[in-house]
PyMOL commands that place a pseudoatom at each C-alpha (Angstrom):
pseudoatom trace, name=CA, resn=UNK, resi=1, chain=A, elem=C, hetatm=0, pos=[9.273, -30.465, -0.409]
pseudoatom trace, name=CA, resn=UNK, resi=2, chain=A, elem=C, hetatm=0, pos=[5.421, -29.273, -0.620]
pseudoatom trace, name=CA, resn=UNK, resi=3, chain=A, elem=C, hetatm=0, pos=[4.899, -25.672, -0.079]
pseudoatom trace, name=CA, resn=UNK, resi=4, chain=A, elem=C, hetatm=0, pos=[1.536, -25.106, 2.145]
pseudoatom trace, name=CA, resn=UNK, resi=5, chain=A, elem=C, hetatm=0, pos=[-0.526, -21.615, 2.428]
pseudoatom trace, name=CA, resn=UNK, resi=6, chain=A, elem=C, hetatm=0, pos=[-0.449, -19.989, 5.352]
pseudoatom trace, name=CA, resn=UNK, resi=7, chain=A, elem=C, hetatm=0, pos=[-3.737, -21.128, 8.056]
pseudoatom trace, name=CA, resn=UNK, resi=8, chain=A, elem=C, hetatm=0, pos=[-6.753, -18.792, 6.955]
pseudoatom trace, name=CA, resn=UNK, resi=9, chain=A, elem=C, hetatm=0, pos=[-7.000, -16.546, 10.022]
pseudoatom trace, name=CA, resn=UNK, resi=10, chain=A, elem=C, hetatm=0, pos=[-9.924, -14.346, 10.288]
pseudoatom trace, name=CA, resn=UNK, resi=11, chain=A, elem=C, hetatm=0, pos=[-8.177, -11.345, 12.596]
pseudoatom trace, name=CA, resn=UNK, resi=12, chain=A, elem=C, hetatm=0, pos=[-5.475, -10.847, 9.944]
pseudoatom trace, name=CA, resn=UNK, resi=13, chain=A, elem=C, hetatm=0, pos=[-7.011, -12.011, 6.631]
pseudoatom trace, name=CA, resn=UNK, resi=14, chain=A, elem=C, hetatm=0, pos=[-9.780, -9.532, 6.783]
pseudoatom trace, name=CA, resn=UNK, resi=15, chain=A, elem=C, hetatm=0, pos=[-7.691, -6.689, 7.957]
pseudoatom trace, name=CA, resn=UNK, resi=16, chain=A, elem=C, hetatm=0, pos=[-5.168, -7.594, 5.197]
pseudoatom trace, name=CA, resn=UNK, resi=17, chain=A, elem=C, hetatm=0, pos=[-8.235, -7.214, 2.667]
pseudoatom trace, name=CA, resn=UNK, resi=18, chain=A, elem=C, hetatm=0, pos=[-9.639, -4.611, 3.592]
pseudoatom trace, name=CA, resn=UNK, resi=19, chain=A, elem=C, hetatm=0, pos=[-5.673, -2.788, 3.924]
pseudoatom trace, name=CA, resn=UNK, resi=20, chain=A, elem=C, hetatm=0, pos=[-5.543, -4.266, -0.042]
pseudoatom trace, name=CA, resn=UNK, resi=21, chain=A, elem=C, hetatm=0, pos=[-8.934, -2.663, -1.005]
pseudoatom trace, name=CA, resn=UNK, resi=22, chain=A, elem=C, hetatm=0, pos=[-8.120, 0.693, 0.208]
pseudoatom trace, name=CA, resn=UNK, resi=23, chain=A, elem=C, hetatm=0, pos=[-4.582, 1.090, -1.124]
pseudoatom trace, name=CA, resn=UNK, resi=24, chain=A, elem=C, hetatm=0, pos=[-6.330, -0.153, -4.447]
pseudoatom trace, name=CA, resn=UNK, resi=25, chain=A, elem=C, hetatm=0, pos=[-8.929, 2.397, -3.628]
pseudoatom trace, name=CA, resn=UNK, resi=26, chain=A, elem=C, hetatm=0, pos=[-6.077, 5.208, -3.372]
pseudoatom trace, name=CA, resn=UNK, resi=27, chain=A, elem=C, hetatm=0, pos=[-4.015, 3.761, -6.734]
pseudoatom trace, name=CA, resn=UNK, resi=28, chain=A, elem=C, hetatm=0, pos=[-7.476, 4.589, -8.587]
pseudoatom trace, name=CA, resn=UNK, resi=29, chain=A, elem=C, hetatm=0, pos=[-7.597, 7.871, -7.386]
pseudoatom trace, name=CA, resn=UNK, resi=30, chain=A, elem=C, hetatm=0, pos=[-3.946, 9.124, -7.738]
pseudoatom trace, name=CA, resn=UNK, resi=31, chain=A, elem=C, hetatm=0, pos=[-4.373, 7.507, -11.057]
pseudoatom trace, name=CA, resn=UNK, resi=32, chain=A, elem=C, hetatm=0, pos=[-7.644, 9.726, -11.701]
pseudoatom trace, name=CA, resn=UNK, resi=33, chain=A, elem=C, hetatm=0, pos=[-5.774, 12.458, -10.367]
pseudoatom trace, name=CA, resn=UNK, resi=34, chain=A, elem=C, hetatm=0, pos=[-2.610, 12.363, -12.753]
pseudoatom trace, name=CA, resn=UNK, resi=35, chain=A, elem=C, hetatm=0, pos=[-4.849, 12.235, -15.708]
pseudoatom trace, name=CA, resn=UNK, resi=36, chain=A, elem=C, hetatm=0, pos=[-6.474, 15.674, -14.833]
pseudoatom trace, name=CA, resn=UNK, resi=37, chain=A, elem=C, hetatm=0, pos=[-2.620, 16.689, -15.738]
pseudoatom trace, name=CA, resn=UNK, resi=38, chain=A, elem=C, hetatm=0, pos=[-2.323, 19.371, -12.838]
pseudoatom trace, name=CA, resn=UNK, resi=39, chain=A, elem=C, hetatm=0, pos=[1.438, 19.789, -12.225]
pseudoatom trace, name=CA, resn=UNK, resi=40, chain=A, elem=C, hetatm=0, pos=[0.580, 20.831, -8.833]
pseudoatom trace, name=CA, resn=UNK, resi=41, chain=A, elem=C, hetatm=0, pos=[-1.715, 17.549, -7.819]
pseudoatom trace, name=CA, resn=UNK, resi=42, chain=A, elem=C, hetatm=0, pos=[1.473, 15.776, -9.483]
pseudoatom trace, name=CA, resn=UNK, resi=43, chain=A, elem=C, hetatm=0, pos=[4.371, 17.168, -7.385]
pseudoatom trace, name=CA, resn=UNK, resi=44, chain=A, elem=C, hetatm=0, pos=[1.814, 16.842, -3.917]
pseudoatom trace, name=CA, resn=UNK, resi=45, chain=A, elem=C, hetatm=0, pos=[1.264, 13.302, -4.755]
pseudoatom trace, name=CA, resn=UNK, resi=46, chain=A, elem=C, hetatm=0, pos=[5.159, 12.439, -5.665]
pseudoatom trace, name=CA, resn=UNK, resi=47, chain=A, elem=C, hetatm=0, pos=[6.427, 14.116, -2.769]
pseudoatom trace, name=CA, resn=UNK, resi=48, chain=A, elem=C, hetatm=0, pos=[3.240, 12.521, -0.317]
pseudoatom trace, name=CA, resn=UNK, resi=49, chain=A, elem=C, hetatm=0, pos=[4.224, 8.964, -1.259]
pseudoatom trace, name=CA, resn=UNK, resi=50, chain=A, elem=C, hetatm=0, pos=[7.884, 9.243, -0.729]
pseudoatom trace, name=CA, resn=UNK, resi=51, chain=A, elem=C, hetatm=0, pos=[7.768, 10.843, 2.712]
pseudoatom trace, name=CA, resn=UNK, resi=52, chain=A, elem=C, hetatm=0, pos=[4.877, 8.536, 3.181]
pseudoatom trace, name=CA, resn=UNK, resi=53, chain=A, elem=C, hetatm=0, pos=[7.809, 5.800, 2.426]
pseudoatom trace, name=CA, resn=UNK, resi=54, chain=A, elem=C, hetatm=0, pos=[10.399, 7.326, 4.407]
pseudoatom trace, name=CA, resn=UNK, resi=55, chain=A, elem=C, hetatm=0, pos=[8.272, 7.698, 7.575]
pseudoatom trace, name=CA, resn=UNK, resi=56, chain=A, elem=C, hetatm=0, pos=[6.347, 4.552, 7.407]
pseudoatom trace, name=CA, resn=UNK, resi=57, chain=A, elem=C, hetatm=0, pos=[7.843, 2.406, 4.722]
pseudoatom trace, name=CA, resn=UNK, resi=58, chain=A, elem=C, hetatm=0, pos=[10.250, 0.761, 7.590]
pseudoatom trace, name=CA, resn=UNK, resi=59, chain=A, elem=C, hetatm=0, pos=[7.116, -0.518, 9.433]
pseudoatom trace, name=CA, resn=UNK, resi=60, chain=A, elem=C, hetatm=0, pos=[6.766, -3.125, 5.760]
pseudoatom trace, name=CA, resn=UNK, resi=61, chain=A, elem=C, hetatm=0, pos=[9.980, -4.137, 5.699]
pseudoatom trace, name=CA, resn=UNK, resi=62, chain=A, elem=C, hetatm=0, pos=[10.809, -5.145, 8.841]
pseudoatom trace, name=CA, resn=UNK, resi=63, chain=A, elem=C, hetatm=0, pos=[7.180, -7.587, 8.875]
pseudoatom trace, name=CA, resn=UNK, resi=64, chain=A, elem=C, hetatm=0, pos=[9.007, -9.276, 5.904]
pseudoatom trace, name=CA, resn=UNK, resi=65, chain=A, elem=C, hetatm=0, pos=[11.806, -9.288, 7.596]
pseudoatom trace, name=CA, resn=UNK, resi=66, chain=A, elem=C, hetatm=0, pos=[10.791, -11.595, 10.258]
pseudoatom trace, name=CA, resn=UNK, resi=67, chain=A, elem=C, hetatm=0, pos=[9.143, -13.903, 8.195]
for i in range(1, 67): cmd.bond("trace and resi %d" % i, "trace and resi %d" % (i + 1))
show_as sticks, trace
zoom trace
């Protein structure tokens, strides 16, 4: 059995790139951010991401989900 991409579809493809870009955008950043070693930027970021997770992390999930 041959495995086959996916059809290049321009409504999703460049959303999904540009969605890629900026959360590599943000990884930079929160990267930059740890390395000024401010507890306080630390903790804000930590806690951010995982009630980012718990409040939107579902939405990710269930897309692979029906895949």
């Amino acid at each position: 059995m041959r495995l086959r991409a996916a059809p290049f579809v321009p409504a999703h493809d460049v959303m999904r790139g540009a969605m890629h870009g900026a959360q590599t955008l943000l990884g930079f950043a929160f990267m930059l951010a740890v390395m000024t070693f401010q507890a306080s930027y630390i903790i804000t970021m930590v806690l951010g991401l995982g009630i980012g997770e718990m409040l939107f992390g579902r939405y990710g999930a269930g897309a692979a989900m029906m895949h």
